[in-house]
N, C-alpha and C positions, 0 to 999 in steps of 0.2 A: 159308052159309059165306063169303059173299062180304066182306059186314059187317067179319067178322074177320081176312080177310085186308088188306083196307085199311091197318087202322092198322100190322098186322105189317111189311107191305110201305114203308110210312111210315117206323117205325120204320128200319127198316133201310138205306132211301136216307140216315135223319139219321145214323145211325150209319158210314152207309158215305162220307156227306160228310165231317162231322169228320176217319176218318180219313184221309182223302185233304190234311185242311187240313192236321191235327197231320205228316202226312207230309211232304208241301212243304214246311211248318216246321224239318223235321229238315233236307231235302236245304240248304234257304236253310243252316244254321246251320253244317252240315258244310262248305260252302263254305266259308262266313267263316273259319271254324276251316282249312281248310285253307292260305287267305290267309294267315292271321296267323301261320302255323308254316310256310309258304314260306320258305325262309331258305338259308342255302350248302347243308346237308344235312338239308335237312324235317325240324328237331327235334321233339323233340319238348317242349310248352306246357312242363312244368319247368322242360326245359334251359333255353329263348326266356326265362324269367322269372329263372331265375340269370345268365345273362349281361347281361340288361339290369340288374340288380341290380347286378351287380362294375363295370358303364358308369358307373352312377352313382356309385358310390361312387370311381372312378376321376375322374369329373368332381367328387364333393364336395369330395374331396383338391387335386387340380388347382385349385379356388376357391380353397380357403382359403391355398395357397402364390401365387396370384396376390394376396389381400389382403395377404400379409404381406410379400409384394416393393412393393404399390404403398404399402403404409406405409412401409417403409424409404426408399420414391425420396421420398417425401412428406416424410419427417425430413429427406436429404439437398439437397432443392431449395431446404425453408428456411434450410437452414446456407449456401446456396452464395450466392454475387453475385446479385441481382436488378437490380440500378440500377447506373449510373455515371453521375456528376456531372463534367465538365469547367470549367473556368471558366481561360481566358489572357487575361495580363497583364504591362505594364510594368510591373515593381519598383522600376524609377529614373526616376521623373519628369525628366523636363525634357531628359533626355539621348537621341539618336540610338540607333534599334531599334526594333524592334516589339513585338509581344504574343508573345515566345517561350518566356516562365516560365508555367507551367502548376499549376493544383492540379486534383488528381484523387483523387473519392471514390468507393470500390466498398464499397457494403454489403448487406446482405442485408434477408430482411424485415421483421426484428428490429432492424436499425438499426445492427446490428455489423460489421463490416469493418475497411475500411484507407484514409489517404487518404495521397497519395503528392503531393509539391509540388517544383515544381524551379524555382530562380532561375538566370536565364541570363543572363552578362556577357561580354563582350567576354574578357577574362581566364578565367573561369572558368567551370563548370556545377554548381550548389549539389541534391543531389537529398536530399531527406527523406520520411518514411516514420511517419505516425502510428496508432498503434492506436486503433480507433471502438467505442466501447461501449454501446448504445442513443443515436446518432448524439452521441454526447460523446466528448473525449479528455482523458487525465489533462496532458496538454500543452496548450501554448497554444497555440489556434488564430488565426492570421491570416483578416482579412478575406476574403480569397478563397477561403481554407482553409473557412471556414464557409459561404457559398457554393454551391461545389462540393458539400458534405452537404446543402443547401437544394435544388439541383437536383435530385442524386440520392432524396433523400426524399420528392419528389413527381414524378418519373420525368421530368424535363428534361434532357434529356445537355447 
């Protein structure tokens, strides 16, 4: 009977190995499982999986109102001023003064804006005011006047 008992006994250590692994296995798993549903009130896995669900979709929402604001600053950045163009000057040669008349151009990055020019005399202060349309005006521009868009259009104040 000895024979027989052998492999029984065999048997039975493999059998009683396994489940000692598949056991520990469990305890390992129930751990984790315990970790991962650690939470304010030890939810339970559903709950933990609905809530990070509605996170999400609270942050997919949150994304997409963050693209559509950095579009709109994106649209309003290129309407606004990028450059200013300064360029002063004597408008009367040859006579006592300095460089107090000025032309100044603010355009964007389309080339549209404003250029604003003032001639300064003793008697007087002349200020004008032209509209830029892809850095052109339907007026005539003075030398300084064009200038100051040359400046501006390659970012020299």
């Amino acid at each position: 009977m000895i024979p027989l008992e052998t492999p029984v006994l065999l048997a039975f250590g493999a059998v009683a190995f396994l489940f000692a692994v598949v056991f520990g296995l469990l305890i390992a798993t129930e751990l984790r499982l315990k970790r991962l549903l650690r939470g304010k009130h030890a939810k339970d896995l559903e709950e933990t999986l609905k809530e990070v669900g509605h996170e999400l979709d609270l942050l997919n929402e949150n994304k997409r109102q963050q693209q559509a604001q950095l579009k709109n600053l994106d649209e309003r950045l290129r309407k606004s001023v990028r450059e200013v163009g300064v360029v002063r000057f004597n408008p009367f040669k040859g006579t006592s003064g300095s460089n107090q008349s000025f032309a100044a151009a603010f355009i964007n990055e389309e080339g549209n804006g404003t250029i604003i020019s003032s001639l300064y005399s003793r008697e007087q202060v002349s200020v004008f005011a032209k509209p830029l349309k892809n850095g052109q005006s339907e007026y005539e521009l003075s030398k300084e006047e064009k200038e100051a868009i040359a400046r501006a259009s390659h970012g020299n104040p």
